[in-house]
VOTI-174506 format. One record per atom (N, C-alpha, C): residue in one letter; x negated, y, z negated. Coordinates in steps of 0.05 Angstrom, whole numbers, padded with zeros to 5 digits, always signed. Atoms other than C-alpha are relative to their C-alpha. Example, Ala and Ser with C-alpha at 12.3 -4.5 7.8 and 13.67 -1.06 7.14 Angstrom:
REM residues 2
a-00018-00024+00000 a-00246-00090-00156 a-00018+00024+00000 s+00016-00024+00001 s-00273-00021-00143 s+00015+00022-00014 
//
This chain:
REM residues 260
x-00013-00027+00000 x+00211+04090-01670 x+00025-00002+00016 x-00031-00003-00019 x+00281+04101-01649 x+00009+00024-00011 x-00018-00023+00000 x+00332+04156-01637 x+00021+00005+00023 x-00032-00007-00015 x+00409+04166-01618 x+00008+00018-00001 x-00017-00020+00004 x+00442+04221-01606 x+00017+00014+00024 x-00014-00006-00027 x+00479+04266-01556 x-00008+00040-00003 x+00005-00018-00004 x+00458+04334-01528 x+00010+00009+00025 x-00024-00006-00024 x+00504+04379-01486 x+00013-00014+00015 x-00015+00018-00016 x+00548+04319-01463 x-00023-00014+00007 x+00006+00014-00011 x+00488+04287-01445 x-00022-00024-00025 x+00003+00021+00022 x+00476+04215-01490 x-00032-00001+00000 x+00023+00012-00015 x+00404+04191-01495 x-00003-00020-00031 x+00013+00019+00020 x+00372+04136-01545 x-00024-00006+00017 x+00034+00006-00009 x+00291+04122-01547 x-00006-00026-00016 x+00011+00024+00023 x+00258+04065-01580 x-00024-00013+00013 x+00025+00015-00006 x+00188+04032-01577 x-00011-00019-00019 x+00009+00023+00018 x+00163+03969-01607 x-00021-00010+00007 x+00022+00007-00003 x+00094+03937-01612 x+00000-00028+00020 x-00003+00021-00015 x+00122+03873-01573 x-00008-00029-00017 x-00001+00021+00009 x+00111+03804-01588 x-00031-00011-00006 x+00030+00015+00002 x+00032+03788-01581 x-00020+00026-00011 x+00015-00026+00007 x+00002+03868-01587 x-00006+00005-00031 x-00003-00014+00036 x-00020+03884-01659 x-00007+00019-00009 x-00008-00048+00001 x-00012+03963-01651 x+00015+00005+00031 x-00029-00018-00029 x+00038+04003-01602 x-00022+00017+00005 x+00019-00021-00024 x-00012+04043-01548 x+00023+00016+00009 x-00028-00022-00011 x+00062+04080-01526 x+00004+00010-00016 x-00016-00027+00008 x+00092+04144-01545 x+00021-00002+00014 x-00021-00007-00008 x+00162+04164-01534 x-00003+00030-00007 x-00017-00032+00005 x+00191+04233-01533 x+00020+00008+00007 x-00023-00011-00018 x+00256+04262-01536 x+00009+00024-00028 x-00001-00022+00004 x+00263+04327-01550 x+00027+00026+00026 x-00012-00008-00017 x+00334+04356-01529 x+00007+00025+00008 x+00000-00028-00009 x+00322+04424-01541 x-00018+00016+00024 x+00015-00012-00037 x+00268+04432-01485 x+00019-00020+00014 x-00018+00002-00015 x+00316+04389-01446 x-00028-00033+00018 x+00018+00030-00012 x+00254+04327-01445 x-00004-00017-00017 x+00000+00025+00014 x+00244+04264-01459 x-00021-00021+00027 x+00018+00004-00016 x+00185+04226-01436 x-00007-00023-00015 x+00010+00023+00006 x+00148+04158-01444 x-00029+00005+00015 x+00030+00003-00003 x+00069+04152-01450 x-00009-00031-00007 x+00016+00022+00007 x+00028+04091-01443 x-00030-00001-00005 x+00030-00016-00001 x-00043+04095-01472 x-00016-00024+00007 x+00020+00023-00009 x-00099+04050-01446 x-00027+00008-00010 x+00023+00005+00016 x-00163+04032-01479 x-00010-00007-00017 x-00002+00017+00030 x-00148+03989-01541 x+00010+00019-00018 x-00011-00008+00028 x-00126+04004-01609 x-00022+00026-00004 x+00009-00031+00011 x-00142+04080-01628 x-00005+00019+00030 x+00005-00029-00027 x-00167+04110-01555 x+00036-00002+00009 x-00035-00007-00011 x-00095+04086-01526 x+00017+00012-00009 x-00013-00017+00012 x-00054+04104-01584 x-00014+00036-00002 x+00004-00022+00000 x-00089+04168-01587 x+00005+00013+00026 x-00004-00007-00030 x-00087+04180-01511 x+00028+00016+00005 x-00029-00006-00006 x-00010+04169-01503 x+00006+00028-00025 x-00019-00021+00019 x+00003+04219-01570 x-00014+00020+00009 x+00018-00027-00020 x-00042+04272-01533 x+00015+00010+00016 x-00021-00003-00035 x+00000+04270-01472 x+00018+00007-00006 x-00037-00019+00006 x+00066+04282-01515 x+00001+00017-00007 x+00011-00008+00020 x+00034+04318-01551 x-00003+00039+00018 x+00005-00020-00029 x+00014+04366-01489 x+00017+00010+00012 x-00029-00013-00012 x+00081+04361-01457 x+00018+00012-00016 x-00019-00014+00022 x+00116+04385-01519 x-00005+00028-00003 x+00010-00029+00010 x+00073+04449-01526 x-00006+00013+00026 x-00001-00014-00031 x+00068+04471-01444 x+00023+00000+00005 x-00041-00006-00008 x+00144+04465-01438 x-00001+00026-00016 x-00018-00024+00018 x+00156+04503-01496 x-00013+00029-00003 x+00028-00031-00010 x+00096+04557-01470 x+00015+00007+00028 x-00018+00005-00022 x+00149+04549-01406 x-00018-00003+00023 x+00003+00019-00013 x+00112+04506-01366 x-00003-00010+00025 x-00018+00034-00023 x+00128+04465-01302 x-00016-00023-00017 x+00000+00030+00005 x+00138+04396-01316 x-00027-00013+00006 x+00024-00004-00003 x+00071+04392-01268 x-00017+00009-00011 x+00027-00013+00010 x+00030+04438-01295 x+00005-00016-00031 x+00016+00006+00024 x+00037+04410-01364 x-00002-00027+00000 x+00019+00016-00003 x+00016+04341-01341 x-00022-00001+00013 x+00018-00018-00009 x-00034+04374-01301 x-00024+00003-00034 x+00008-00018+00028 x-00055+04409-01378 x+00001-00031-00018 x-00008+00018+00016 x-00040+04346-01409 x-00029-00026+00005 x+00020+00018-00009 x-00090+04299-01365 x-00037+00024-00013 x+00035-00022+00015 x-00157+04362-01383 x+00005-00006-00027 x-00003+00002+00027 x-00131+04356-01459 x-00009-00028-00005 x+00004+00035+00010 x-00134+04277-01465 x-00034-00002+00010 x+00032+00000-00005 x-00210+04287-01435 x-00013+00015-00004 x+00010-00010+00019 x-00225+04342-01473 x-00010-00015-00027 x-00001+00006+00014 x-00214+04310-01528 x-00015-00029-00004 x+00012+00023-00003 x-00253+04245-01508 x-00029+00008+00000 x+00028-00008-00010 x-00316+04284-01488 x-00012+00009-00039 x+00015-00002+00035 x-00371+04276-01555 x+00009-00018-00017 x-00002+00011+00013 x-00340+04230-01579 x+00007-00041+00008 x+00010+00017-00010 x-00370+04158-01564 x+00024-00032+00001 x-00023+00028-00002 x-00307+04114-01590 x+00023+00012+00020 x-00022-00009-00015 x-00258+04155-01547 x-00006-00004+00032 x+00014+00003-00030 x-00296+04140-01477 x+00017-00024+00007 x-00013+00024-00013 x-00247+04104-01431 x+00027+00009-00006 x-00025+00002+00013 x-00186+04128-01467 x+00021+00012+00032 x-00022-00006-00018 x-00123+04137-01417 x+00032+00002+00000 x-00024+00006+00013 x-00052+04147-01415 x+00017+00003+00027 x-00011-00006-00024 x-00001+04139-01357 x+00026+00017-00014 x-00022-00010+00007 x+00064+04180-01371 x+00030+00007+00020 x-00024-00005-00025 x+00138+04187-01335 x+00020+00026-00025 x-00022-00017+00013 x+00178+04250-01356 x+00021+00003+00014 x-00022-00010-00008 x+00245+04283-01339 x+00012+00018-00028 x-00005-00030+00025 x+00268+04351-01372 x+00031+00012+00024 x-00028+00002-00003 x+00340+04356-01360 x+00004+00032-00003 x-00019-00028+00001 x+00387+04427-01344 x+00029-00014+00002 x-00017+00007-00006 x+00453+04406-01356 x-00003-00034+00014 x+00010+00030-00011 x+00457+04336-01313 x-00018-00008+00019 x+00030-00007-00021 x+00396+04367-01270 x-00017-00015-00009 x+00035+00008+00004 x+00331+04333-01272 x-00017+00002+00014 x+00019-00011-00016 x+00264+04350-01255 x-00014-00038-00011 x+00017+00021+00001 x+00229+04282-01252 x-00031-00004+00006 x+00025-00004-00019 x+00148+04271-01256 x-00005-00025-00015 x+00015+00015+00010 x+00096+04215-01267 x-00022-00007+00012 x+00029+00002+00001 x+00033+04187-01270 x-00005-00027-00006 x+00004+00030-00002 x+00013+04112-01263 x+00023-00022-00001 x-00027+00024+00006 x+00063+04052-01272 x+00011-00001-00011 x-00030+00003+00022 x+00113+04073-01326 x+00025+00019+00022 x-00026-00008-00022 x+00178+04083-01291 x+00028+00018-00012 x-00037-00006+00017 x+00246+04109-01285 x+00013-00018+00024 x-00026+00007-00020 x+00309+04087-01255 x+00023+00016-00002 x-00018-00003-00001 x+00372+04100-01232 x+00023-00013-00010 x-00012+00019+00009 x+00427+04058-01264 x+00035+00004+00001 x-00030-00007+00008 x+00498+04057-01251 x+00016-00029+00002 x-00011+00024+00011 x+00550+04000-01253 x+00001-00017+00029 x+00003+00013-00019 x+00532+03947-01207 x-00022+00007+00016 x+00022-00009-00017 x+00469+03980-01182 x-00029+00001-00008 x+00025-00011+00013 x+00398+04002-01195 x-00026+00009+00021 x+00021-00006-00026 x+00340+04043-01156 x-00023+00012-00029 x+00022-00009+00010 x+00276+04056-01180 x-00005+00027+00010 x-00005-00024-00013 x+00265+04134-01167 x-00033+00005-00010 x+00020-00002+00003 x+00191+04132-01191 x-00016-00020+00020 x+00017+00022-00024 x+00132+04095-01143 x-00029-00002-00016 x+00023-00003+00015 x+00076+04073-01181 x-00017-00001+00010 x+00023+00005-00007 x+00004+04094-01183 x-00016-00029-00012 x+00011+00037-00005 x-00022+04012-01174 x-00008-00010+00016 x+00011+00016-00022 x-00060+03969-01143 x+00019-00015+00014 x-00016+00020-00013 x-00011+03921-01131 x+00030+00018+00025 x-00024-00021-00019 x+00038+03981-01100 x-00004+00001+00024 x+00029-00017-00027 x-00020+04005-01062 x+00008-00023+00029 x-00009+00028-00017 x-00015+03927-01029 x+00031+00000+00014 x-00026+00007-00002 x+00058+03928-01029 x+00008+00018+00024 x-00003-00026-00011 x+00062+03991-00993 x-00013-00002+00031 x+00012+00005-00028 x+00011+03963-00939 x+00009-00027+00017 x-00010+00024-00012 x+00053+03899-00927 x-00019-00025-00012 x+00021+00024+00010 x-00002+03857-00962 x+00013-00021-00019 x-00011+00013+00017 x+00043+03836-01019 x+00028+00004-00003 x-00030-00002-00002 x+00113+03818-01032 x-00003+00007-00032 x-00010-00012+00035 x+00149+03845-01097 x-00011-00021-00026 x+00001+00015+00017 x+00152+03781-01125 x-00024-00009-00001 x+00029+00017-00005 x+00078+03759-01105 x-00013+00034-00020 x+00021-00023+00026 x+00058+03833-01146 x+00005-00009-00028 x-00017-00001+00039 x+00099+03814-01217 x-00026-00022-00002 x+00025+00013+00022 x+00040+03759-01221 x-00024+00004+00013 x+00027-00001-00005 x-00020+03777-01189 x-00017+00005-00022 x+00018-00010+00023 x-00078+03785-01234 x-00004+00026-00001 x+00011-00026-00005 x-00088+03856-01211 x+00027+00020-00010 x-00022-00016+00012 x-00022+03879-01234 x-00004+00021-00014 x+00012-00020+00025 x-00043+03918-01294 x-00010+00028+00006 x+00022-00016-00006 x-00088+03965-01255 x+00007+00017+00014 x-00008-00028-00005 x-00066+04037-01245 x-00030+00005+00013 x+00015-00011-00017 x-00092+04078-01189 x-00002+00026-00008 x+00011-00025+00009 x-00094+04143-01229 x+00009-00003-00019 x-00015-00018+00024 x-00074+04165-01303 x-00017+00018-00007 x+00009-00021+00016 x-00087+04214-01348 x-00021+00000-00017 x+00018+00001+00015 x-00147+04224-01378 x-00038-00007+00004 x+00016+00009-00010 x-00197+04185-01336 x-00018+00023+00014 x+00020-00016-00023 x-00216+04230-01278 x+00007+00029-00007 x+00004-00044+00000 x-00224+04312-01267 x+00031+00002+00014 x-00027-00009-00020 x-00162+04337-01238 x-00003+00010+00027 x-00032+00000+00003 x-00119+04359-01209 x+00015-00035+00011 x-00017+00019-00010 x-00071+04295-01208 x+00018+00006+00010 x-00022+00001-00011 x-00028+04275-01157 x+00028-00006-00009 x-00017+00007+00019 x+00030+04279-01196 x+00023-00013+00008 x-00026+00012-00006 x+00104+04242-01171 x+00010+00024-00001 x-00016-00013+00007 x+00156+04279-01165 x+00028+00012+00006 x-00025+00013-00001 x+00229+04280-01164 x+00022+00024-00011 x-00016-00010+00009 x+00285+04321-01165 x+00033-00008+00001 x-00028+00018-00001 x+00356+04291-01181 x+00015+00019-00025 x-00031-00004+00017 x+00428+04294-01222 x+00007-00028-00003 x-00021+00021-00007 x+00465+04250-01255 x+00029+00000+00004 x-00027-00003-00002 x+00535+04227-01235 x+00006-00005-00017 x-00022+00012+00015 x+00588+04207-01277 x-00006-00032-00002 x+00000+00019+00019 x+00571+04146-01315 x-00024-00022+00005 x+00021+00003-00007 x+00507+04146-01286 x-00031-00009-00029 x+00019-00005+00017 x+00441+04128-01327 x-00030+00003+00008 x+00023-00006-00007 x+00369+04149-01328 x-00016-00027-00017 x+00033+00007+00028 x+00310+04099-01360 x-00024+00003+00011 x+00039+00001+00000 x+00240+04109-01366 x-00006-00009-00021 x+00012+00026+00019 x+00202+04056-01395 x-00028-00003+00015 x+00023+00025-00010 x+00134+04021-01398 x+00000-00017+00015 x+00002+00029-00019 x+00107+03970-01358 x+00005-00020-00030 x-00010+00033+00020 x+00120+03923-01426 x+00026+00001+00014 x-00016+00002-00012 x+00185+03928-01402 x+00011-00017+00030 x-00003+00000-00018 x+00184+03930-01330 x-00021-00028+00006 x+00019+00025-00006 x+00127+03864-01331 x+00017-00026-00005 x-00022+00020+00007 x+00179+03826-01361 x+00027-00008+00012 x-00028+00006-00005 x+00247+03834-01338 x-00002+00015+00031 x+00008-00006-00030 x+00256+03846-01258 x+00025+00019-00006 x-00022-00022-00006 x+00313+03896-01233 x+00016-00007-00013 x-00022+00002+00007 x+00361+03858-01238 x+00015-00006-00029 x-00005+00014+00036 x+00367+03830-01311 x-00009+00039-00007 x-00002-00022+00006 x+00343+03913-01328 x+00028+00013+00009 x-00028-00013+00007 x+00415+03935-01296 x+00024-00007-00014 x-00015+00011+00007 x+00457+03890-01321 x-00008+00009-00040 x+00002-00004+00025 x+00430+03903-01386 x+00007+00025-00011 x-00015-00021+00019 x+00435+03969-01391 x+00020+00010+00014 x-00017-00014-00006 x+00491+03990-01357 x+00031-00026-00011 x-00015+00022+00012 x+00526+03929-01401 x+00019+00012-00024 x-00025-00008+00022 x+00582+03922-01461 x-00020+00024-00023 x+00008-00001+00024 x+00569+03961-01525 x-00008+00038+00001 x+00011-00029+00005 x+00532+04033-01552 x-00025+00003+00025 x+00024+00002-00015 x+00482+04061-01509 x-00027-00010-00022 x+00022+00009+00013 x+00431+04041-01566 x+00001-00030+00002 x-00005+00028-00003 x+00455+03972-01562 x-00009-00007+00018 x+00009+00028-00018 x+00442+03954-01502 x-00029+00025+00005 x+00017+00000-00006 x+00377+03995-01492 x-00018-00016-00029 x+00019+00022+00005 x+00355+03943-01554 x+00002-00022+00007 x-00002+00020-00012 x+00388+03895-01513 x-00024-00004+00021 x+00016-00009-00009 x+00339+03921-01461 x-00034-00015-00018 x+00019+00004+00014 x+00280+03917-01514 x+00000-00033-00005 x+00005+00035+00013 x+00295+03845-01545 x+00001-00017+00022 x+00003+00027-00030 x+00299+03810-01476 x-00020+00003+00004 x+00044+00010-00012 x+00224+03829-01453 x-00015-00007-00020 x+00007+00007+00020 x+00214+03815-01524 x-00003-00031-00010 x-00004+00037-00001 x+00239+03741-01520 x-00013-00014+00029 x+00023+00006-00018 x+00205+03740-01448 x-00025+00004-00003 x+00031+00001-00006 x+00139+03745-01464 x-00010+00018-00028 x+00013-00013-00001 x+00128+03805-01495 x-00033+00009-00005 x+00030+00013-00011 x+00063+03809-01472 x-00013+00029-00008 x+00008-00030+00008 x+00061+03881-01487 x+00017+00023-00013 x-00023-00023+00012 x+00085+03945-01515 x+00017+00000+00019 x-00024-00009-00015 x+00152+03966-01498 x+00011+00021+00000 x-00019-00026+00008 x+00184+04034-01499 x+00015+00007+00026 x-00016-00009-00022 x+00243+04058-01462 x+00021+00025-00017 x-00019-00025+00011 x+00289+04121-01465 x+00023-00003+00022 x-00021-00003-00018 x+00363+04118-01438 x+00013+00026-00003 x-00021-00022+00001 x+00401+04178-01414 x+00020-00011+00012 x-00015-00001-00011 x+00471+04181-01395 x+00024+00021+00000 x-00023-00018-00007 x+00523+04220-01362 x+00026-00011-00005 x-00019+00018+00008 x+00587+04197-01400 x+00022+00008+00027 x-00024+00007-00019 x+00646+04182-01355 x+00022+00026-00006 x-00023-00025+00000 x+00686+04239-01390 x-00009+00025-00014 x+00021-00019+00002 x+00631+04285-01395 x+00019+00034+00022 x-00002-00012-00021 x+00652+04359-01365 x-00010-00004+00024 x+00020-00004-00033 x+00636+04374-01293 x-00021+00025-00003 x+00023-00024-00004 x+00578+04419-01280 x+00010+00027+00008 x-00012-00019-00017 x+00595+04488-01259 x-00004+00008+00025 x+00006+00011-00024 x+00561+04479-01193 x-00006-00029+00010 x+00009+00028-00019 x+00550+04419-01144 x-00030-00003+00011 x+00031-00003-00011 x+00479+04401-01134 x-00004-00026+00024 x+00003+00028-00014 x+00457+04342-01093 x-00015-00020-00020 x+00001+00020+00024 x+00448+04278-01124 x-00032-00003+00000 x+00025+00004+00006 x+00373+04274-01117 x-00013+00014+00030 x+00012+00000-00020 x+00314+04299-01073 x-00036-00008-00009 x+00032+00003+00016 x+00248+04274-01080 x-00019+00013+00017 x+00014-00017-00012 x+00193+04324-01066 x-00018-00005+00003 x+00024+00012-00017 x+00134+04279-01058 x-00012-00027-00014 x+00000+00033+00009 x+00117+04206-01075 x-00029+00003+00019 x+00028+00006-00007 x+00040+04184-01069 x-00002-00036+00002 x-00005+00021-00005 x+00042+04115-01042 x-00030-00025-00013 
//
Protein backbone atom coordinates (compact mmCIF):
# COMPACT_ATOMS: atom_id res chain seq x y z
CA UNK A 1 0.00 0.00 0.00
CA UNK A 2 1.31 3.40 -0.79
CA UNK A 3 0.30 7.05 -0.92
CA UNK A 4 1.75 10.64 -1.95
CA UNK A 5 0.36 13.59 -1.61
CA UNK A 6 0.42 17.05 0.08
CA UNK A 7 -2.11 18.48 2.61
CA UNK A 8 -2.08 22.14 3.73
CA UNK A 9 1.66 22.64 2.78
CA UNK A 10 2.28 19.74 4.68
CA UNK A 11 3.93 16.63 2.26
CA UNK A 12 3.48 13.06 3.59
CA UNK A 13 3.94 9.55 1.66
CA UNK A 14 2.99 5.95 3.43
CA UNK A 15 3.96 2.60 2.22
CA UNK A 16 4.07 -0.95 3.69
CA UNK A 17 5.46 -4.06 2.31
CA UNK A 18 5.40 -7.73 3.49
CA UNK A 19 9.37 -7.71 3.56
CA UNK A 20 11.61 -10.24 2.37
CA UNK A 21 11.01 -13.61 4.50
CA UNK A 22 7.08 -12.73 5.99
CA UNK A 23 4.37 -14.37 3.77
CA UNK A 24 1.50 -11.79 4.90
CA UNK A 25 1.92 -8.00 6.12
CA UNK A 26 0.67 -7.98 10.11
CA UNK A 27 1.06 -3.75 9.58
CA UNK A 28 -1.45 -1.19 8.86
CA UNK A 29 -0.70 2.27 7.78
CA UNK A 30 -2.98 5.26 7.93
CA UNK A 31 -3.05 8.54 6.53
CA UNK A 32 -5.87 10.32 6.56
CA UNK A 33 -5.27 14.22 5.97
CA UNK A 34 -8.48 15.38 6.65
CA UNK A 35 -8.51 14.37 10.39
CA UNK A 36 -4.97 15.73 10.25
CA UNK A 37 -3.58 11.65 11.10
CA UNK A 38 -1.56 9.35 10.03
CA UNK A 39 -0.54 6.41 11.96
CA UNK A 40 1.35 3.02 11.79
CA UNK A 41 0.03 -0.34 13.47
CA UNK A 42 1.90 -3.47 14.01
CA UNK A 43 -0.23 -6.59 14.68
CA UNK A 44 1.16 -9.58 16.62
CA UNK A 45 0.01 -13.07 16.65
CA UNK A 46 0.54 -14.64 13.21
CA UNK A 47 -1.22 -14.47 10.01
CA UNK A 48 -5.04 -13.38 10.57
CA UNK A 49 -4.97 -12.36 14.59
CA UNK A 50 -2.05 -9.72 13.66
CA UNK A 51 -3.40 -8.56 10.43
CA UNK A 52 -6.66 -8.26 12.01
CA UNK A 53 -5.36 -6.64 15.26
CA UNK A 54 -3.31 -3.85 13.49
CA UNK A 55 -6.67 -3.06 11.01
CA UNK A 56 -8.77 -2.79 14.31
CA UNK A 57 -6.49 -0.23 15.75
CA UNK A 58 -6.78 2.00 12.46
CA UNK A 59 -9.69 1.13 12.21
CA UNK A 60 -10.52 2.63 15.89
CA UNK A 61 -8.36 5.62 15.41
CA UNK A 62 -10.16 6.63 12.29
CA UNK A 63 -13.66 6.53 13.89
CA UNK A 64 -12.72 8.24 17.68
CA UNK A 65 -10.98 11.15 15.93
CA UNK A 66 -13.66 11.73 13.69
CA UNK A 67 -16.32 11.25 16.97
CA UNK A 68 -13.54 14.11 18.14
CA UNK A 69 -11.55 12.15 20.19
CA UNK A 70 -8.10 12.70 21.94
CA UNK A 71 -5.46 11.05 20.25
CA UNK A 72 -5.38 9.11 23.88
CA UNK A 73 -8.65 8.26 24.37
CA UNK A 74 -8.96 6.69 21.02
CA UNK A 75 -6.02 4.42 21.63
CA UNK A 76 -7.36 3.98 24.95
CA UNK A 77 -10.94 2.87 22.74
CA UNK A 78 -8.84 1.26 20.32
CA UNK A 79 -6.82 -1.25 22.83
CA UNK A 80 -11.00 -2.47 24.58
CA UNK A 81 -12.05 -2.86 20.67
CA UNK A 82 -9.07 -5.18 19.53
CA UNK A 83 -10.13 -7.38 22.83
CA UNK A 84 -13.51 -7.10 22.30
CA UNK A 85 -13.29 -8.43 19.36
CA UNK A 86 -10.90 -11.37 20.39
CA UNK A 87 -13.17 -12.46 23.30
CA UNK A 88 -15.39 -15.87 21.81
CA UNK A 89 -13.53 -16.29 19.45
CA UNK A 90 -10.82 -19.17 19.97
CA UNK A 91 -8.50 -18.27 16.74
CA UNK A 92 -8.28 -14.58 17.79
CA UNK A 93 -6.74 -15.36 21.46
CA UNK A 94 -3.35 -13.67 21.69
CA UNK A 95 -4.04 -11.20 18.92
CA UNK A 96 -2.10 -7.71 19.51
CA UNK A 97 -1.13 -4.65 17.91
CA UNK A 98 1.42 -1.93 18.90
CA UNK A 99 0.67 1.49 17.18
CA UNK A 100 2.53 5.17 16.86
CA UNK A 101 0.26 8.06 15.77
CA UNK A 102 0.51 11.80 15.17
CA UNK A 103 -2.56 14.01 14.06
CA UNK A 104 -1.20 17.16 12.82
CA UNK A 105 -2.84 21.15 13.13
CA UNK A 106 -1.06 22.98 10.71
CA UNK A 107 2.82 21.94 11.52
CA UNK A 108 1.46 21.06 15.23
CA UNK A 109 1.61 17.60 16.37
CA UNK A 110 0.12 15.72 18.98
CA UNK A 111 2.29 12.60 19.17
CA UNK A 112 1.15 9.06 20.93
CA UNK A 113 2.22 5.35 21.11
CA UNK A 114 2.15 2.08 22.20
CA UNK A 115 4.98 -0.61 22.08
CA UNK A 116 8.08 -0.41 19.71
CA UNK A 117 6.88 1.25 16.50
CA UNK A 118 8.46 4.63 16.37
CA UNK A 119 8.81 8.09 15.24
CA UNK A 120 11.54 10.43 14.57
CA UNK A 121 12.69 13.60 14.09
CA UNK A 122 14.65 14.13 10.86
CA UNK A 123 16.27 17.06 9.61
CA UNK A 124 19.45 17.55 7.47
CA UNK A 125 22.36 16.17 9.19
CA UNK A 126 20.45 15.00 12.22
CA UNK A 127 17.99 12.57 13.78
CA UNK A 128 16.15 12.03 17.34
CA UNK A 129 13.93 9.51 18.13
CA UNK A 130 10.90 11.36 19.93
CA UNK A 131 9.08 8.05 20.81
CA UNK A 132 10.61 5.52 23.81
CA UNK A 133 9.60 2.12 23.40
CA UNK A 134 7.43 -0.14 25.40
CA UNK A 135 10.46 -3.23 25.44
CA UNK A 136 12.21 -5.36 27.13
CA UNK A 137 15.34 -4.55 25.79
CA UNK A 138 14.53 -0.52 26.57
CA UNK A 139 13.37 -1.55 29.89
CA UNK A 140 17.40 -2.90 30.14
CA UNK A 141 18.67 -0.04 28.32
CA UNK A 142 17.02 2.41 30.50
CA UNK A 143 18.49 0.54 33.65
CA UNK A 144 22.12 0.64 32.33
CA UNK A 145 22.01 -3.18 31.73
CA UNK A 146 22.36 -2.91 27.95
CA UNK A 147 24.04 -0.86 25.43
CA UNK A 148 22.07 0.22 22.20
CA UNK A 149 24.07 -1.80 20.17
CA UNK A 150 24.09 -4.95 22.60
CA UNK A 151 19.79 -4.46 22.33
CA UNK A 152 19.65 -4.49 18.09
CA UNK A 153 20.69 -8.29 18.77
CA UNK A 154 19.61 -9.66 21.83
CA UNK A 155 17.19 -12.45 21.55
CA UNK A 156 14.71 -10.57 23.63
CA UNK A 157 14.44 -7.73 21.30
CA UNK A 158 11.08 -8.45 19.84
CA UNK A 159 9.26 -8.35 23.19
CA UNK A 160 6.98 -5.42 23.92
CA UNK A 161 6.17 -4.41 27.39
CA UNK A 162 2.60 -3.40 26.58
CA UNK A 163 0.32 -3.23 23.29
CA UNK A 164 -2.93 -3.11 22.39
CA UNK A 165 -5.12 -5.71 22.77
CA UNK A 166 -3.45 -8.02 25.31
CA UNK A 167 -4.27 -6.62 28.76
CA UNK A 168 -7.48 -4.58 30.42
CA UNK A 169 -6.72 -1.03 30.35
CA UNK A 170 -6.13 1.73 30.70
CA UNK A 171 -2.65 1.88 28.78
CA UNK A 172 0.10 3.85 29.53
CA UNK A 173 0.11 5.60 26.50
CA UNK A 174 3.50 7.90 25.17
CA UNK A 175 3.10 11.03 24.58
CA UNK A 176 4.39 13.92 22.76
CA UNK A 177 3.76 17.20 21.81
CA UNK A 178 5.88 18.89 18.95
CA UNK A 179 6.10 21.15 15.46
CA UNK A 180 7.76 20.86 12.64
CA UNK A 181 10.46 23.32 11.42
CA UNK A 182 11.26 24.18 8.07
CA UNK A 183 12.53 21.29 6.19
CA UNK A 184 12.01 19.26 9.01
CA UNK A 185 10.59 15.52 8.78
CA UNK A 186 8.43 13.28 10.83
CA UNK A 187 8.62 9.07 10.38
CA UNK A 188 6.82 6.54 12.00
CA UNK A 189 7.60 3.19 11.15
CA UNK A 190 7.71 -0.44 12.33
CA UNK A 191 10.19 -2.23 14.02
CA UNK A 192 10.75 -4.09 10.29
CA UNK A 193 12.29 -1.02 9.70
CA UNK A 194 13.88 0.14 12.74
CA UNK A 195 15.48 -3.88 13.34
CA UNK A 196 17.25 -3.37 10.30
CA UNK A 197 18.69 -0.13 9.60
CA UNK A 198 20.21 1.85 12.84
CA UNK A 199 19.84 5.80 13.05
CA UNK A 200 22.13 6.58 11.16
CA UNK A 201 21.66 4.91 7.66
CA UNK A 202 17.48 5.90 8.56
CA UNK A 203 18.64 9.83 8.34
CA UNK A 204 20.66 9.85 5.70
CA UNK A 205 18.13 8.12 3.84
CA UNK A 206 15.42 10.02 4.31
CA UNK A 207 16.36 13.30 4.57
CA UNK A 208 18.47 12.33 1.09
CA UNK A 209 18.33 13.37 -2.90
CA UNK A 210 15.04 12.86 -4.72
CA UNK A 211 10.83 12.94 -4.01
CA UNK A 212 9.83 12.41 -0.58
CA UNK A 213 8.37 8.96 -1.88
CA UNK A 214 11.68 8.14 -3.18
CA UNK A 215 13.58 8.08 -0.63
CA UNK A 216 10.96 6.83 1.95
CA UNK A 217 11.23 3.58 -0.72
CA UNK A 218 14.73 4.23 -0.43
CA UNK A 219 14.01 3.85 3.27
CA UNK A 220 11.86 0.59 2.52
CA UNK A 221 14.33 -1.25 -0.01
CA UNK A 222 17.39 -0.91 2.32
CA UNK A 223 15.79 -2.97 5.42
CA UNK A 224 14.55 -4.88 2.56
CA UNK A 225 18.07 -5.80 1.17
CA UNK A 226 19.17 -6.02 4.99
CA UNK A 227 17.41 -8.74 6.08
CA UNK A 228 14.09 -8.05 5.80
CA UNK A 229 13.25 -10.13 8.45
CA UNK A 230 9.96 -8.48 8.78
CA UNK A 231 7.15 -6.28 7.80
CA UNK A 232 7.92 -2.86 7.05
CA UNK A 233 5.73 0.22 7.06
CA UNK A 234 6.72 3.75 7.38
CA UNK A 235 4.92 7.17 6.87
CA UNK A 236 6.99 10.42 6.05
CA UNK A 237 5.83 13.91 6.81
CA UNK A 238 7.43 17.01 5.85
CA UNK A 239 7.58 20.63 6.41
CA UNK A 240 8.76 21.90 2.91
CA UNK A 241 11.48 24.53 3.09
CA UNK A 242 9.07 27.05 1.33
CA UNK A 243 6.11 26.07 3.09
CA UNK A 244 4.24 29.33 4.73
CA UNK A 245 5.00 30.28 8.28
CA UNK A 246 2.42 29.41 10.85
CA UNK A 247 0.45 32.29 12.13
CA UNK A 248 1.70 31.76 15.63
CA UNK A 249 5.08 30.54 17.17
CA UNK A 250 4.73 27.40 19.14
CA UNK A 251 7.70 25.62 20.70
CA UNK A 252 9.41 23.06 18.85
CA UNK A 253 8.36 20.11 20.98
CA UNK A 254 7.32 19.22 24.60
CA UNK A 255 6.95 15.84 25.67
CA UNK A 256 4.26 15.30 28.27
CA UNK A 257 5.19 11.86 29.54
CA UNK A 258 7.43 9.00 28.36
CA UNK A 259 7.09 5.51 30.30
CA UNK A 260 10.51 4.15 30.49
Amino acid sequence: MSLATQAAYLDFCAHSVVGAVREHNEDAVLADPALGLWAVADGMGGYQKGELASALVIEALQSQLTAGATLEAAIQHANDYVRAEAEGHADRIGMGSTVVAARFDGFHFELAWVGDSRAYRVGAGYIEQLSHDHSWVQAMIDAGQLSVDEAREHPRRNIVTQCLGREPGPLQVGLLDGELRSGELLLLCSDGLTGELDDAQIALLAHGEGSLQSRLLALIGAAEAAGGHDNISCVLLARPYDAPPLAEARPWYKRIWRRG
